[in-house]
Backbone bond lengths (Angstrom), bond angles and torsions (degrees), N, CA, C in turn:
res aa  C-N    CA-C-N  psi(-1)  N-CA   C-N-CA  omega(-1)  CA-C   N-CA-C  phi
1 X - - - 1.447 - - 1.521 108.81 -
2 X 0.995 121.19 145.36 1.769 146.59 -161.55 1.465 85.57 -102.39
3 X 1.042 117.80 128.61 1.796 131.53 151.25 1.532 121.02 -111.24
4 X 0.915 104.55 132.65 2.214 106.77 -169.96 1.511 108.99 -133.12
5 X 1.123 116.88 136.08 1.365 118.53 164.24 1.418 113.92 -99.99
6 X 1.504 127.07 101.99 1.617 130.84 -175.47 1.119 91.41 -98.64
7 X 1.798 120.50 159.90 1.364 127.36 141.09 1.787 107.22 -112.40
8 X 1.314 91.15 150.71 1.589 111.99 -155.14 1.816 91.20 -125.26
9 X 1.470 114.45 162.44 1.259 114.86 -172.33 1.864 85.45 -104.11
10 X 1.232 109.28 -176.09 1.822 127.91 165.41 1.000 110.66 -32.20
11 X 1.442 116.02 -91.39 1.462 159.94 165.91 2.025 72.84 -13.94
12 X 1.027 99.35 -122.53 1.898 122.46 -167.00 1.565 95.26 -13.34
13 X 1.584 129.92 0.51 1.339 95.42 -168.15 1.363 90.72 -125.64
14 X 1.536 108.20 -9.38 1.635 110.96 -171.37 1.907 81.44 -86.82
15 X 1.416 127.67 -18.55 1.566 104.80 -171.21 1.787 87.31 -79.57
16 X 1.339 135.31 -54.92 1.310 147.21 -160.85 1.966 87.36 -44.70
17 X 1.225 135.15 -47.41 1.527 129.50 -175.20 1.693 99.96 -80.44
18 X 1.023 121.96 -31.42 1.590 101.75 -172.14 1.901 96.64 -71.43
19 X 1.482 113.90 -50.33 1.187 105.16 -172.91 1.452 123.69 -53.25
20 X 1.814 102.85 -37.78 1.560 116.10 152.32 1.854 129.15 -16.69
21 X 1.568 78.63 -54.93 1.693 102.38 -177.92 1.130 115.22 -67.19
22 X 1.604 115.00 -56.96 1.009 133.07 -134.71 1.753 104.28 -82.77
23 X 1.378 126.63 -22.42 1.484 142.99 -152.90 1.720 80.43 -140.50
24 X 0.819 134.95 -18.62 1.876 114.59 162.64 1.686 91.10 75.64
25 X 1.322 106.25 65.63 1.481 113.83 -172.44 1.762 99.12 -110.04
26 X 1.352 124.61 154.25 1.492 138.68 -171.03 1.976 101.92 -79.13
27 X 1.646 96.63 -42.47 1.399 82.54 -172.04 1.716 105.67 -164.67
28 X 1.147 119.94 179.74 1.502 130.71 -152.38 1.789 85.33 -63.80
29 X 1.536 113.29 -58.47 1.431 117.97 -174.70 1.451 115.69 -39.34
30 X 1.556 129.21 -70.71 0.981 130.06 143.21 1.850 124.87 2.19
31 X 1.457 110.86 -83.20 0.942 112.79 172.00 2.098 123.92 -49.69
32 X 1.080 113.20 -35.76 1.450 129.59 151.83 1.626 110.41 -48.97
33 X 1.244 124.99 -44.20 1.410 117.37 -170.17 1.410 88.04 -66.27
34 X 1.719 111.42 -56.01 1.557 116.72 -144.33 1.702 88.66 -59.24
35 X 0.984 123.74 -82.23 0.999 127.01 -168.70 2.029 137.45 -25.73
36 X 1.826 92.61 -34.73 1.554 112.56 155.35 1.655 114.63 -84.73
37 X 1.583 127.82 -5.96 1.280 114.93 164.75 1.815 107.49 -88.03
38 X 1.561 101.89 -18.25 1.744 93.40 -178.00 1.603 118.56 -88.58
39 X 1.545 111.16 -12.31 1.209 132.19 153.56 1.556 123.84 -40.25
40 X 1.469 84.10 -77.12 1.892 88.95 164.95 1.232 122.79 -55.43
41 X 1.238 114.52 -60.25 1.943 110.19 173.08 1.932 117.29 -32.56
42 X 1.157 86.90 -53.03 1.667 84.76 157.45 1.319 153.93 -65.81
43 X 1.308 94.60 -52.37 1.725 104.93 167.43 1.065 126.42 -111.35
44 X 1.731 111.35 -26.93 1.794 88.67 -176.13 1.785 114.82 -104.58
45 X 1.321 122.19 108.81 1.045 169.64 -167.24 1.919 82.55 17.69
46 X 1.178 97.21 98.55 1.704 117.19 164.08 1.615 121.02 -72.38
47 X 1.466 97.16 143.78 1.543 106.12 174.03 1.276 118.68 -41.06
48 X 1.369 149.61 177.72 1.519 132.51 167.62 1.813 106.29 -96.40
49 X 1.279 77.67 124.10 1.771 111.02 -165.08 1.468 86.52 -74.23
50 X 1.504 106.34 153.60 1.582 133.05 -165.47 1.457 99.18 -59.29
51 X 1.398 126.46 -51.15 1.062 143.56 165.62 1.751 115.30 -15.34
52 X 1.408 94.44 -72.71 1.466 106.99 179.53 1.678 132.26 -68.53
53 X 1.500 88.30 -14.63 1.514 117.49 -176.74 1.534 98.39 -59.82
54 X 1.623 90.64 -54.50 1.673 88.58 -148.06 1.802 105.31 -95.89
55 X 1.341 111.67 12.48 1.500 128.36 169.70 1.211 97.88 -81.94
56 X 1.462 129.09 -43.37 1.405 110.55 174.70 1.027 127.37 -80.93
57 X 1.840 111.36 -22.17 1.793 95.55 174.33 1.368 113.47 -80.18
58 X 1.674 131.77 -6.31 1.475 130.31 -150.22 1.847 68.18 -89.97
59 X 1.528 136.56 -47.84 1.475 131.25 168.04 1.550 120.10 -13.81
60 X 1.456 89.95 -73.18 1.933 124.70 -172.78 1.426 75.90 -51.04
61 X 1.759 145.75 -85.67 1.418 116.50 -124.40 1.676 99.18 -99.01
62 X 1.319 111.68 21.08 1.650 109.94 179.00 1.431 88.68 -100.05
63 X 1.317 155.11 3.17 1.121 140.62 -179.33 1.874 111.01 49.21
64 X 1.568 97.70 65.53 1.393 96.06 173.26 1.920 98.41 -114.66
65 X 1.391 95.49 -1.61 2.032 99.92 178.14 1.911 104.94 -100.32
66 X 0.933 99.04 125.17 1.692 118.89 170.14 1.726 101.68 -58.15
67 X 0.873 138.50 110.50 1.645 129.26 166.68 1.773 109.62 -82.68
68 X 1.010 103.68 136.80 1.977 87.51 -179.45 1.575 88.17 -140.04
69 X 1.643 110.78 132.02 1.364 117.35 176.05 1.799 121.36 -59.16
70 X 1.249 102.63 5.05 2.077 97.31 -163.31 1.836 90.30 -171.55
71 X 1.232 72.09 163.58 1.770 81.57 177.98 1.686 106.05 -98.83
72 X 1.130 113.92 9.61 1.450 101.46 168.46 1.832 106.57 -104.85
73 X 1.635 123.71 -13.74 1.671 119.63 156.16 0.929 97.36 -42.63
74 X 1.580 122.84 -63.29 1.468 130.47 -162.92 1.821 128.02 -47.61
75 X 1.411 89.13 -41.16 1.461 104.45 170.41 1.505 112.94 -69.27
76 X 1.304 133.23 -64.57 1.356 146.28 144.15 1.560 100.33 0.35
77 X 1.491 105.87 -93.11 1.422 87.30 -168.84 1.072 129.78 -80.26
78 X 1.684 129.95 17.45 1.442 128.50 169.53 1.646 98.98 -81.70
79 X 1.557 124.36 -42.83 1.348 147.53 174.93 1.888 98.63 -34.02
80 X 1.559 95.82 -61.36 2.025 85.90 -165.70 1.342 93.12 -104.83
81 X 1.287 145.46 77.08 1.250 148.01 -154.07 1.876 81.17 -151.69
């Protein structure tokens, strides 16, 4: 485990106690983890969210994907394309 000494303004520390509160967390650190694991879930490059899942299958059953039995259909029709 990593130990850090940050300084934080008011504001950032009165949000660090609501989140405290808010998730029934032990302590400011805690609340810092939670808050850098909900970070990542968001922005830094997330699993594919349910969302996106099902944008591609509502894709898959609209027939907007070509299926080709072999990779030489494939060649074929990129060939007279």
């Amino acid at each position: 485990m990593v130990q850090a000494i940050i300084t934080i303004g008011e504001h950032e520390d009165r949000i660090l106690n609501i989140v405290k509160g808010k998730f029934g967390l032990k302590n400011k650190s805690d609340a810092i983890n939670a808050i850098i694991q909900k970070y990542e879930q968001e922005w830094l490059e997330p699993e594919l969210r349910p969302e996106f899942v099902e944008k591609i299958k509502s894709l898959e059953t609209k027939g907007k994907f070509t299926h080709y039995k072999s990779l030489s259909a494939l060649r074929k029709d990129i060939e007279n394309a």
